[in-house]
C-alpha positions as CSV (number, residue, x, y, z in Angstrom):
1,X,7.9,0.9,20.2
2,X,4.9,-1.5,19.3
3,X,1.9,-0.7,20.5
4,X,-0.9,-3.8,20.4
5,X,-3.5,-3.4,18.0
6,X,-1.9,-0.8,16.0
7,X,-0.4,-1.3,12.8
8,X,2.5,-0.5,11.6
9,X,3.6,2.2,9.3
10,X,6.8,0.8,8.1
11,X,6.5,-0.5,4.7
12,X,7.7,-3.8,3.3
13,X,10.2,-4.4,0.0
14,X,6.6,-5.6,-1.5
15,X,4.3,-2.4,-0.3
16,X,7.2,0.0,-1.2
17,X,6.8,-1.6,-4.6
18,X,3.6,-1.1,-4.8
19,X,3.6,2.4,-3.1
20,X,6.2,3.6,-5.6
21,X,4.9,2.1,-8.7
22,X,1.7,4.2,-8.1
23,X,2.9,7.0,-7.8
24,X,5.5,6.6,-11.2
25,X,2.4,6.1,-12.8
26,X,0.4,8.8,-11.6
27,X,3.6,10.9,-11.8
28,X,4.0,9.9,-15.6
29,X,0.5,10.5,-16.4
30,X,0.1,14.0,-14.8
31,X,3.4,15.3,-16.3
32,X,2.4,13.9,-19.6
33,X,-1.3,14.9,-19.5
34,X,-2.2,11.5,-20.0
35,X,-5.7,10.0,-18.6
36,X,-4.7,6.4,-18.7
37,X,-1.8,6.8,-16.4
38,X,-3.8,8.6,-14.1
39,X,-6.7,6.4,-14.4
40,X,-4.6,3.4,-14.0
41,X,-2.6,4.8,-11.1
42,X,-6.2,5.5,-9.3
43,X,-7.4,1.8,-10.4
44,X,-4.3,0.7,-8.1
45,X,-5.1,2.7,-5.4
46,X,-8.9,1.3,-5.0
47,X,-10.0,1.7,-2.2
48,X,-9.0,4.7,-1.0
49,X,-8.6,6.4,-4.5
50,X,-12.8,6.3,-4.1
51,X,-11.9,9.0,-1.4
52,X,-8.7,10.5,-2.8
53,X,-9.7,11.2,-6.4
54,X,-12.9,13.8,-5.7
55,X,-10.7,15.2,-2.9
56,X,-8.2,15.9,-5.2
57,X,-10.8,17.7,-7.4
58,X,-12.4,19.5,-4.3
59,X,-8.8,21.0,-4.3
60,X,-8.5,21.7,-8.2
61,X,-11.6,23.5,-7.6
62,X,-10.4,25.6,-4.5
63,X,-7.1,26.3,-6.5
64,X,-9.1,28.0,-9.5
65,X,-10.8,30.1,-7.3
66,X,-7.4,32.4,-6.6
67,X,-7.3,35.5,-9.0
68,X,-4.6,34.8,-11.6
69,X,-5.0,31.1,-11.7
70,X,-6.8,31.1,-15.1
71,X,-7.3,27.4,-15.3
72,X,-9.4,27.4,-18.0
73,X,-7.8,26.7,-21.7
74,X,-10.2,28.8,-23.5
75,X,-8.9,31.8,-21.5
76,X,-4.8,31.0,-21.9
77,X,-2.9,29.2,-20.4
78,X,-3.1,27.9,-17.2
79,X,-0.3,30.1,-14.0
80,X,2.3,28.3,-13.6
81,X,1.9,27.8,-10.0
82,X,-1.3,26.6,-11.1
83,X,-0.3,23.7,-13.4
84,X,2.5,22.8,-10.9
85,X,0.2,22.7,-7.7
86,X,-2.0,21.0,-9.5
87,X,0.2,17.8,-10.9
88,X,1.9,17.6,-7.7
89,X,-1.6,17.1,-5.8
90,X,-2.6,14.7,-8.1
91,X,0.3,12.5,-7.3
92,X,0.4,13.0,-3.9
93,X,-3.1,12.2,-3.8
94,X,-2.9,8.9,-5.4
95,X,0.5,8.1,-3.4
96,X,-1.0,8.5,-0.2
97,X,-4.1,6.4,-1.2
98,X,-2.2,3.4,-2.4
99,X,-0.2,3.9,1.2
100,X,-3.6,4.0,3.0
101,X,-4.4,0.6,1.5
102,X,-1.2,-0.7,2.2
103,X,-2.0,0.5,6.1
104,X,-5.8,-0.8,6.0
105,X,-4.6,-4.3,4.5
106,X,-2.4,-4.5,7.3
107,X,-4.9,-3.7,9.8
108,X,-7.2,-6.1,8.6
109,X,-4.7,-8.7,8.4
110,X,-3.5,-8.2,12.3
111,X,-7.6,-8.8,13.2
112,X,-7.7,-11.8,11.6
113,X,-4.7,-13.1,12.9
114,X,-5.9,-11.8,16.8
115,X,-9.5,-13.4,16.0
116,X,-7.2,-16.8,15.6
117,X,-6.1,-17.0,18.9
């Protein structure tokens, strides 16, 4: 069902491409503990990595708070669940920003093209 005015959520060959490479970047640099990937991915994902990046560390944060997360090197080594929550969030949170712009750049394009007629 299309619905006037509203974009739609289904991705192109081309915004898959870019959807996916994003997050195989951000996927490669969290599971290799790698800034550049990370920082790359996030570059890629401007705009909405501006928004996606400090919520991702708003949720790092809350994470540390539960007993027995020990997130700190100098105190051992991170849980587990920790370190897996963590990298998973990461990526999800730069996957879903890259997705956003794919959704905003559609919206903007549909304007333009209703301003036209």
């Amino acid at each position: 069902m299309k619905i006037p005015g509203v974009a739609s959520v289904r991705l192109t060959v081309r915004s898959l491409i870019y959807v996916v490479a994003v997050a195989v970047i951000a996927a490669l640099g969290f599971t290799e503990q790698s800034p550049w990937p990370i920082l790359l991915a996030a570059l890629l994902a401007v705009p909405s990595s501006i928004v996606a990046v400090p919520c991702y560390y708003l949720a790092y944060g809350f994470l540390a708070l539960i007993p027995g997360a020990n997130p700190s090197s100098s105190s051992g080594t991170p849980a587990a669940w920790f370190t897996v929550t963590t990298f998973v969030l990461g990526i999800l949170a730069l996957t879903v920003a890259a997705f956003v712009n794919v959704l905003l750049l559609r919206s903007l394009a549909a304007r333009r093209s209703a301003r036209r007629r």
